[in-house]
N, C-alpha and C positions, 0 to 999 in steps of 0.2 A: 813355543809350541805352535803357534798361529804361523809364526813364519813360514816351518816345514811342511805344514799342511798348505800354505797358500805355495807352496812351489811346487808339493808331488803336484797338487792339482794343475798349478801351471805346466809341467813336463807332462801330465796325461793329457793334458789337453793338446797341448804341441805334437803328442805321439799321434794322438787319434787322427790331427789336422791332416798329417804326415799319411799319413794310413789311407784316408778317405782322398786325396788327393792324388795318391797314387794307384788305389783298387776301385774309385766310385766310377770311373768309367764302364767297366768293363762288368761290375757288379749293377750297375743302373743297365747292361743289357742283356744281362739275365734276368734279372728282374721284368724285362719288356717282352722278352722272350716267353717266358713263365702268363706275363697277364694279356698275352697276343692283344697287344697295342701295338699300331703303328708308333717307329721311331721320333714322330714330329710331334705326338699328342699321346705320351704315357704319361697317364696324371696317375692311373690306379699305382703303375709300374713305381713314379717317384714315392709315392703313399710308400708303399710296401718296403721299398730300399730304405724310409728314414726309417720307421719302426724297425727294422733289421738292425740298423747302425746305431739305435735309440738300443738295441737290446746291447749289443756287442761294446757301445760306450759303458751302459752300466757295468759289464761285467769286467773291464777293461783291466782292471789291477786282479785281476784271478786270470788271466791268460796266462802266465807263469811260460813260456816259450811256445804255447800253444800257435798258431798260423793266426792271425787274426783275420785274414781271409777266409780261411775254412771257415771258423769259426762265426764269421757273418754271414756266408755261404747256407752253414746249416742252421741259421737263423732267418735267412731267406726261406728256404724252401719248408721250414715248420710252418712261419707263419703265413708262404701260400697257402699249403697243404690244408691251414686251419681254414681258411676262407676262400678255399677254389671255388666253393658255389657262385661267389662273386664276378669270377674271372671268367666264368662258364663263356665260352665263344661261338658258337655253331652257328653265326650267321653267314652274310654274305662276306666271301674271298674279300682282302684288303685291309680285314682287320690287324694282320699280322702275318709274318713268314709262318706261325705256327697254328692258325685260327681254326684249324681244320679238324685239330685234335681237342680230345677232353683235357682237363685238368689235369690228371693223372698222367695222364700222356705225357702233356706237354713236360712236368716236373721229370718225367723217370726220362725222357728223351734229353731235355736241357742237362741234368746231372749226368748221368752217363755220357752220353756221346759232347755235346759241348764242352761243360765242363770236365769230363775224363775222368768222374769218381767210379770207382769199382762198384762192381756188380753186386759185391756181398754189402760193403758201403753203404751204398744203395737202399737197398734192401733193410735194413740195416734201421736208416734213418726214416724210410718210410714206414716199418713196419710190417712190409711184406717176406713174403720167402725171395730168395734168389729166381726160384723156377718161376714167379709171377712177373716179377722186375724182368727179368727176361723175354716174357711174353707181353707182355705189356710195351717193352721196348720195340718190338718185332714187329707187333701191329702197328704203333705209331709209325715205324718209319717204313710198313707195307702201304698206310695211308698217304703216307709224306709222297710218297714213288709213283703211286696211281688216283692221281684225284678222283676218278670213278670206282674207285674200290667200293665194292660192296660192303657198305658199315649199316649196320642197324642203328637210327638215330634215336636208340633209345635212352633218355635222360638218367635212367636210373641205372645203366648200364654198369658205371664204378662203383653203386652202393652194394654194400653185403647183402647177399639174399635176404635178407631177414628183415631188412629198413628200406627193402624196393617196393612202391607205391604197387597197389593192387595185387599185395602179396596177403590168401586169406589164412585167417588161424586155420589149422590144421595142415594146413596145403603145403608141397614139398619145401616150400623157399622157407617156411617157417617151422617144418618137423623139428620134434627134438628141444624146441627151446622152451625156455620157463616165459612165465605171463610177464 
């Protein structure tokens, strides 16, 4: 029994090698994409890429024909989404081809138009409607086209009315909701 178990483990490991040698390119530049890091110095970007490939190894013998791409893909973009506050970029141009946008942005921008995932997809995996994911797309890449576009640099801007700072009980952003 020890044998068979030491050789699936060897064959998953040689698949993953196989996997990672072939998709860590191009998934380490979504990942940089996603943490608007410059290409020469993504430490957050590598961070995020091993915990993705830490999730997608665990779960490796349950992929069953599943894309292991994909499947790393949308364990990138969970565990951005978990920790965009980190990634938050609004400073000075240089930080990244994508620095200009929010977190939100940048994920629904990078899935869609880089990577080519569908709209409902999309939507989907983030949790929003399609008509949001849409509009959300629209302004990132109205921002992406007019560096002076007129953006309100408000931080609170992707939270839910309801968890945006100087939002008071009773007052619209919070009508309706329980204590």
């Amino acid at each position: 029994m020890g044998r068979r178990r030491a050789a699936r483990d060897e064959r998953r490991t040689r698949e993953f090698a196989a996997f990672v040698a072939g998709a860590g390119g191009r998934l380490l530049h979504v990942a940089t994409l996603l943490t608007a890091e410059p290409p020469q110095r993504c430490v957050a970007a590598e961070r995020l890429l091993t915990a993705a490939l830490a999730g997608t190894y665990a779960r490796w013998d349950q992929l069953r024909g599943e894309d292991p791409y994909e499947r790393t893909r949308q364990e990138l973009a969970a565990r951005f989404a978990h920790s965009a506050w980190r990634h938050r970029r609004l400073g000075p141009p240089g930080h990244g081809p994508l620095a200009a946008l929010t977190p939100r942005e940048r994920l629904v921008l990078v899935l869609r138009l880089h990577e080519g995932v569908a709209e409902e997809v999309t939507a989907a995996t983030l949790g929003l409607s399609p008509d949001r994911v849409r509009a959300v797309c629209a302004r990132a890449v109205a921002v992406l086209r007019d560096p002076d576009h007129d953006r309100d640099r408000d931080p609170d801007r992707d939270r839910p009315r309801d968890q945006r700072a100087g939002a008071a009980p009773g007052s619209r952003a919070t009508e309706g909701r329980g204590p």
